[in-house]
Backbone bond lengths (Angstrom), bond angles and torsions (degrees), N, CA, C in turn:
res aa  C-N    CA-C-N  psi(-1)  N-CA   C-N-CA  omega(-1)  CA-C   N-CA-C  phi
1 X - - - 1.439 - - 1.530 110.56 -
2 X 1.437 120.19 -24.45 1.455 124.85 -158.25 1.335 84.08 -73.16
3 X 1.670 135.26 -65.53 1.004 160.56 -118.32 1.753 92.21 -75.51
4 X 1.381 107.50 -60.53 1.906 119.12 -169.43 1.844 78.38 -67.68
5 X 1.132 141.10 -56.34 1.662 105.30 177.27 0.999 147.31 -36.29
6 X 1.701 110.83 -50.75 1.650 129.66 159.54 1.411 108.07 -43.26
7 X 1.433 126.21 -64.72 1.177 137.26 176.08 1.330 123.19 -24.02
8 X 1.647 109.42 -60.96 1.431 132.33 -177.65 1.779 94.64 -69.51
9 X 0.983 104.33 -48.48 1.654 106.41 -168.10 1.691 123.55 -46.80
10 X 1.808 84.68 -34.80 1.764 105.13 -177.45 1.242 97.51 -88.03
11 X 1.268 130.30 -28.29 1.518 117.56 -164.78 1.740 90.40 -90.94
12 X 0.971 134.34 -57.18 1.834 122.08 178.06 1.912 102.96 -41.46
13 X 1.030 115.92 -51.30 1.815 118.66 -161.10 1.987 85.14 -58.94
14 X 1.218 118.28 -48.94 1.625 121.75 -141.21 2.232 78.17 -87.60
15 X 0.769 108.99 -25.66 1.299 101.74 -150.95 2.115 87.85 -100.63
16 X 1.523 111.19 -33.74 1.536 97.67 153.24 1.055 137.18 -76.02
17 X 1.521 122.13 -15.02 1.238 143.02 172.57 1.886 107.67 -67.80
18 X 1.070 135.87 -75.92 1.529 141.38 133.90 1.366 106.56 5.42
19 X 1.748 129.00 -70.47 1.391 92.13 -163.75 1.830 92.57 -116.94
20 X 1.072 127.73 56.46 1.417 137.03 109.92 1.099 141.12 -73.17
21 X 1.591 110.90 -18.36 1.344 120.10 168.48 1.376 138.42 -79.97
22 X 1.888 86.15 -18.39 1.439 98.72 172.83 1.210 141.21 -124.40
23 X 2.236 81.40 34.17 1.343 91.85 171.89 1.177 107.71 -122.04
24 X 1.307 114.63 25.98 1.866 131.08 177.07 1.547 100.00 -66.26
25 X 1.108 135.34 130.61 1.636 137.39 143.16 1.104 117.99 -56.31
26 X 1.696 106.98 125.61 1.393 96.91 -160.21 2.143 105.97 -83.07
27 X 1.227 88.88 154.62 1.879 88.44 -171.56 1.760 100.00 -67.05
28 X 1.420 109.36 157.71 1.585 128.00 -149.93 1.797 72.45 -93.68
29 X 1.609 90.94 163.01 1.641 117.98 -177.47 1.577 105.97 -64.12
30 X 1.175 127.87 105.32 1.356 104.60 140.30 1.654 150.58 -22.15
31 X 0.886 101.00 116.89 1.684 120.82 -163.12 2.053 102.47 -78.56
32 X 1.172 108.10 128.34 1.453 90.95 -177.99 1.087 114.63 -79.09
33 X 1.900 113.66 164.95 1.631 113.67 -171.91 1.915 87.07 -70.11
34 X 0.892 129.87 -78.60 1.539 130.59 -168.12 1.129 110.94 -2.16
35 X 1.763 120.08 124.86 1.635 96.06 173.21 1.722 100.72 -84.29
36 X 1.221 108.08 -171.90 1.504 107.53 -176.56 1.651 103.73 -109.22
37 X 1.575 95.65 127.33 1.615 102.29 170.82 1.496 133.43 -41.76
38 X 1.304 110.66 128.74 1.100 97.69 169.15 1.683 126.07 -71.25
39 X 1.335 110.15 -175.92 1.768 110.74 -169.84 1.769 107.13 -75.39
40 X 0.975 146.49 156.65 1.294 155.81 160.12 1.264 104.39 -90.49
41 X 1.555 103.72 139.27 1.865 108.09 168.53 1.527 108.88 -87.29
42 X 1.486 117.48 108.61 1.316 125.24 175.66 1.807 122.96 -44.27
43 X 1.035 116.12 149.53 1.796 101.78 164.17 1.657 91.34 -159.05
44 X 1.863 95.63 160.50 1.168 112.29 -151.10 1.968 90.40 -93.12
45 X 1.202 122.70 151.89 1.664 119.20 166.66 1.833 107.58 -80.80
46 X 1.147 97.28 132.50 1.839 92.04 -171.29 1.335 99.08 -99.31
47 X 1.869 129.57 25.12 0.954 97.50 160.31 1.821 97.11 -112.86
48 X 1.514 126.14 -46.21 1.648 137.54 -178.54 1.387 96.17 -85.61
49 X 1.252 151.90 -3.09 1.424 129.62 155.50 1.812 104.31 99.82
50 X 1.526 108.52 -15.38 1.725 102.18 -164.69 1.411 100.02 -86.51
51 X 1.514 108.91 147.26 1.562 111.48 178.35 1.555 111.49 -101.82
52 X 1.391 107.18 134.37 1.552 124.95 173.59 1.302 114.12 -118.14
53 X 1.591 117.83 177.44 1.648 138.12 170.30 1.663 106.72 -58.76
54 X 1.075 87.31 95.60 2.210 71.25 158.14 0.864 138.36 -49.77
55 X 1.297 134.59 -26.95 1.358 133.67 128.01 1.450 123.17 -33.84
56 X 1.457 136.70 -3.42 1.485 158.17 162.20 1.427 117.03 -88.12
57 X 1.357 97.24 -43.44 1.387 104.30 -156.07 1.564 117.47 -76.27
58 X 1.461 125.67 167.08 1.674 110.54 175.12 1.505 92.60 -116.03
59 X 1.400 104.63 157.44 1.464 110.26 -175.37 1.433 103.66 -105.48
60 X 1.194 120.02 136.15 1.889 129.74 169.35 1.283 114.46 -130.24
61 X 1.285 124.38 153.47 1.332 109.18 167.42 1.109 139.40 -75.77
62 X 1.511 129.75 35.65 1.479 122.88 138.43 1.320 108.81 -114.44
63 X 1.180 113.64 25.70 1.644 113.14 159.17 1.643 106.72 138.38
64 X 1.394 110.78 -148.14 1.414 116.41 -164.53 2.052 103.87 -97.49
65 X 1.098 131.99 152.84 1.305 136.45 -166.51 1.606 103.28 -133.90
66 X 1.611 109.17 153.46 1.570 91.88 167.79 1.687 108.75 -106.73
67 X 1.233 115.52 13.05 1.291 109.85 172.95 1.723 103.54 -160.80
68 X 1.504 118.68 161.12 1.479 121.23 -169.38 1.932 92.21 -70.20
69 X 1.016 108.95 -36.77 1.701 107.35 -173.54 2.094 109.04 -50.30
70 X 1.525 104.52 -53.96 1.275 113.17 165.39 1.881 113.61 -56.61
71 X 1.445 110.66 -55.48 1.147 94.70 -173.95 1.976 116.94 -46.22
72 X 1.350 111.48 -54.89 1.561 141.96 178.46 1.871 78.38 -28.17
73 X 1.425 112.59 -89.74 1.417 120.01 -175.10 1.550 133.60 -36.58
74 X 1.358 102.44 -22.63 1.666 109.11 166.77 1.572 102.58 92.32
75 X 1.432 101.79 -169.86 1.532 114.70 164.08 1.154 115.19 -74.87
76 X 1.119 106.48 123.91 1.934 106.49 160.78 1.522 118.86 -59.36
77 X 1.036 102.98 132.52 1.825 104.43 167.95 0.978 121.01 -68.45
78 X 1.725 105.14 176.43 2.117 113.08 -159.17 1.541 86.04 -75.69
């Protein structure tokens, strides 16, 4: 008789244990340490047309370039 007590005893603990567990809220997402970048002001290359970071870009005088080789070369014509 002792024995079907133990029995019952483990199966109530395992079986209260179970749905306490699944009535936990689960914890919210972690947020990363990184803050998040801000946006870059785009600009167009006046000689190949592709747009980069201005912070990328080289400056010439007919405008912004994506590399010193383009700037050297100028604007491309219409």
């Amino acid at each position: 008789m002792m024995k079907y007590l133990i029995v019952l005893l483990v199966v109530v603990v395992v079986g209260w244990t179970m749905l306490r567990g699944s009535r936990r809220q689960p914890s919210p997402p972690k947020r990363s340490e990184r803050p998040i970048a801000a946006p870059q002001e785009m600009v167009v290359c006046r000689h190949c047309g592709i747009h980069l970071p201005r912070s990328d870009a080289v400056a010439g005088a007919g405008g912004m370039y994506c590399t010193e080789a383009h700037r050297i070369a100028g604007p491309r014509g219409p």
